[in-house]
C-alpha positions in Angstrom: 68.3 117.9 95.8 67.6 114.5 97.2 70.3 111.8 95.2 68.7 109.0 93.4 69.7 105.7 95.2 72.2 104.4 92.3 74.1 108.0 92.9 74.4 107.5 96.0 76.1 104.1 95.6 80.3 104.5 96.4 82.1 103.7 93.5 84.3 102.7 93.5 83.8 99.9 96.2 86.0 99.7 99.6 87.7 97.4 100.8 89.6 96.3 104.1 92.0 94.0 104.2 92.6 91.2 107.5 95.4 89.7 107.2 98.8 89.0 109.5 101.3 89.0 107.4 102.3 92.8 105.7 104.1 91.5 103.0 100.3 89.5 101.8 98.5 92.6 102.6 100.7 94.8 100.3 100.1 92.0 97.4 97.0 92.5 97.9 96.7 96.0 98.3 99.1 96.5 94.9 96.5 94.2 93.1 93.6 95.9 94.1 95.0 99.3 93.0 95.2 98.1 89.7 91.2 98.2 88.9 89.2 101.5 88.9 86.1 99.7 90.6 88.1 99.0 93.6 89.8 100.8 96.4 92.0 99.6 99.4 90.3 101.8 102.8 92.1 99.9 105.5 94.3 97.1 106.7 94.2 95.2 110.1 95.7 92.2 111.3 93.8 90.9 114.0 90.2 90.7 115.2 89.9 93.7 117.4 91.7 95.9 115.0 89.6 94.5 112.0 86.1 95.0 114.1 87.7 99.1 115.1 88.5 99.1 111.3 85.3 98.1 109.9 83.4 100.8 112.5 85.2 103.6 111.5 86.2 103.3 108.2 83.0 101.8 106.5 84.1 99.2 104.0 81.6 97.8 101.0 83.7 94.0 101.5 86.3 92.7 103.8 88.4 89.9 103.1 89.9 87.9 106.1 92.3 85.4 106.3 91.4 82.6 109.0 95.0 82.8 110.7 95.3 85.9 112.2 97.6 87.0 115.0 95.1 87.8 117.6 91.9 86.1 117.7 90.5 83.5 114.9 89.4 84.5 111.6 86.6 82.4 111.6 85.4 84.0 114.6 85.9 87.2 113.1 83.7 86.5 109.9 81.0 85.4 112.9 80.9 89.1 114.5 81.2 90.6 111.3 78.4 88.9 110.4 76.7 89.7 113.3 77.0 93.4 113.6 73.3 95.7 113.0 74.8 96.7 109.5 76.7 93.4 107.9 79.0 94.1 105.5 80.2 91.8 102.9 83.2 89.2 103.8 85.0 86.7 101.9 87.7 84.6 103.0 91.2 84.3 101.5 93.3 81.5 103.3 95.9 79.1 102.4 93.9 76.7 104.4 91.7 73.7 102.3 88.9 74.8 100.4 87.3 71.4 101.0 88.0 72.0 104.7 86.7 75.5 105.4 84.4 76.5 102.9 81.5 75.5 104.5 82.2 76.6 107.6 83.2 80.2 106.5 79.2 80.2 104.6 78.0 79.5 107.6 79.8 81.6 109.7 78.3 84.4 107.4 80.8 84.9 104.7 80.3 84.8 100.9 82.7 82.9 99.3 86.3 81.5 99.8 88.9 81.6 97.8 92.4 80.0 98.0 95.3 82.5 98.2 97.1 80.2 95.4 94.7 80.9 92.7 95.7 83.4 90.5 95.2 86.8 91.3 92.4 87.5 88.7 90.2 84.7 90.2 90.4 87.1 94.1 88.7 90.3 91.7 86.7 88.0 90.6 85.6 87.0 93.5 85.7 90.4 95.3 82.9 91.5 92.9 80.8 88.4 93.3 80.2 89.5 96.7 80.0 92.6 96.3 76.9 91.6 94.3 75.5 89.6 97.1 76.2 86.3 95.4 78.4 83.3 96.4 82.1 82.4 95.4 83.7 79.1 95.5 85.9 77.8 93.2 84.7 74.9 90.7 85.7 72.1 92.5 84.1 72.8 95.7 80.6 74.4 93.9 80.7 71.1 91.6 80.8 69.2 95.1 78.2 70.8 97.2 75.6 70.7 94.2 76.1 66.6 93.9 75.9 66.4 97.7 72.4 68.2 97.7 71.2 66.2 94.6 72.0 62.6 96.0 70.5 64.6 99.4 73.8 62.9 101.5 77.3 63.3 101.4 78.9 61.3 98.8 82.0 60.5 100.7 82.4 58.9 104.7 83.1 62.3 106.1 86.8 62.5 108.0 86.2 62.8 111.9 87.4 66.1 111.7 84.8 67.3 110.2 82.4 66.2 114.0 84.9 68.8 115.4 83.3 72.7 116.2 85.1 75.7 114.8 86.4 76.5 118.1 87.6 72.7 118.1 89.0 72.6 114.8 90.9 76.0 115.2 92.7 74.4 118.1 93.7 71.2 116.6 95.3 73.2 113.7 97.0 75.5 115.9 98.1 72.1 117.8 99.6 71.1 114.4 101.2 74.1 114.2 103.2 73.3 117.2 101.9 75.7 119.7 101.6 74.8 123.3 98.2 75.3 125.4 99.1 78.8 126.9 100.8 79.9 123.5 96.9 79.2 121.7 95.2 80.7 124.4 97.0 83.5 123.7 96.9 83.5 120.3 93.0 82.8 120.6 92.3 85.4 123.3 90.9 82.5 125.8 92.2 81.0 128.9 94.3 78.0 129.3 91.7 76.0 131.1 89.2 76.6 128.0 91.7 75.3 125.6 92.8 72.2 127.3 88.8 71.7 127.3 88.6 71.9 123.9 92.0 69.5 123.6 90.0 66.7 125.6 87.1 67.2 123.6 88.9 66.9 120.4 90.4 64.1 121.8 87.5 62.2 122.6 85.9 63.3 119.2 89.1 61.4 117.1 89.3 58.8 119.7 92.9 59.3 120.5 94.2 58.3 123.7 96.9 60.7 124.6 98.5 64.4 124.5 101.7 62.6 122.2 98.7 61.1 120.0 97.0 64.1 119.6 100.1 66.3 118.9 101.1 63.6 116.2 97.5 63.4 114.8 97.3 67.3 114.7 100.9 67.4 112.9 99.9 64.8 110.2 96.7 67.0 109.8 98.4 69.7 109.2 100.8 68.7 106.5 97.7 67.1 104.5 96.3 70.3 104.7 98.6 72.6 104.5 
């Protein structure tokens, strides 16, 4: 006998975990065990294990953190997003909400949410997605819907915000204190494409030198940790 559609449903929901750091993932993984509606189906912690992961194991939501140790999370969310059957992602970083949040919606994800929130607020979040609907903390909601109402931004936007995703990843990772080959590494590109980018985020922030833009990355960094 054919199942109705709402038997056929998995309960409870998967989820796949993308992050690079095991001692997060088993945070996570612990908190997620803790609700029936819920169940951990896989781990990865970078982008080509995350896109095998997602193929094979099937997964009803992933959640991806944007610093990952091969590839770029935001690129990840992208493919993921991409792929003939999407599946639903939200983004847990320690990066700014104010920052990223946009960029992960329209890279494709649902909804962002800061890994110093409590815990309750990621569930929460989790199954907000897994409805199909957005999450974004108060703040950040309470921000985009007075930006559309007034129908322009409400604040001079920072000239970090001109930069691409590609851009912006490498002026974090710039922050961070990598070197050029260590980010195309990390990044999965070659050294002549990220000292492209590094000229084009220079010319972008107007800054007139490699020392400049190191110190400009580092300051960035710490404001937004």
């Amino acid at each position: 006998m054919r199942l109705e559609t709402n038997e056929r449903k998995r309960v409870p929901a998967r989820v796949l975990i993308v992050d690079d750091h095991p001692l997060v993932r088993e945070g996570l993984a612990a908190r997620i065990a803790r609700y029936p509606d819920l169940e951990l189906c896989g781990e990865a912690e970078d982008v080509p294990g995350a896109m095998t992961a997602v193929a094979s194991l099937d997964p009803d939501v992933v959640i991806v953190d944007l610093s990952l140790k091969r590839g770029d999370g935001l690129d990840l969310v992208k493919r993921l997003h991409l792929r003939k059957n999407p599946v639903a992602v939200l983004v847990s970083s320690m990066h700014d909400e104010m920052v990223y949040a946009e960029r992960v919606l329209e890279a494709g994800a649902l909804g962002y949410v800061d890994k110093q929130e409590a815990p309750e607020k990621l569930i929460e979040a989790i199954r907000t997605v897994l409805a199909g609907k957005v999450y974004l903390s108060a703040r950040m909601t309470e921000r985009l819907v007075a930006r559309h109402a007034r129908g322009q931004p409400g604040e001079t936007p920072s000239p970090v915000s001109s930069l691409t995703d590609r851009e912006l990843e490498v002026f974090r990772l710039i922050g961070g204190g990598l070197t050029t080959r260590e980010i195309a590494e990390r990044l999965g590109l070659s050294v002549k494409t990220i000292e492209s980018h590094r000229e084009n985020v220079k010319s972008k922030l107007r800054v007139r030198s490699a020392a400049e833009l190191t110190h400009t990355a580092v300051q960035w960094v710490i404001a937004n940790p």
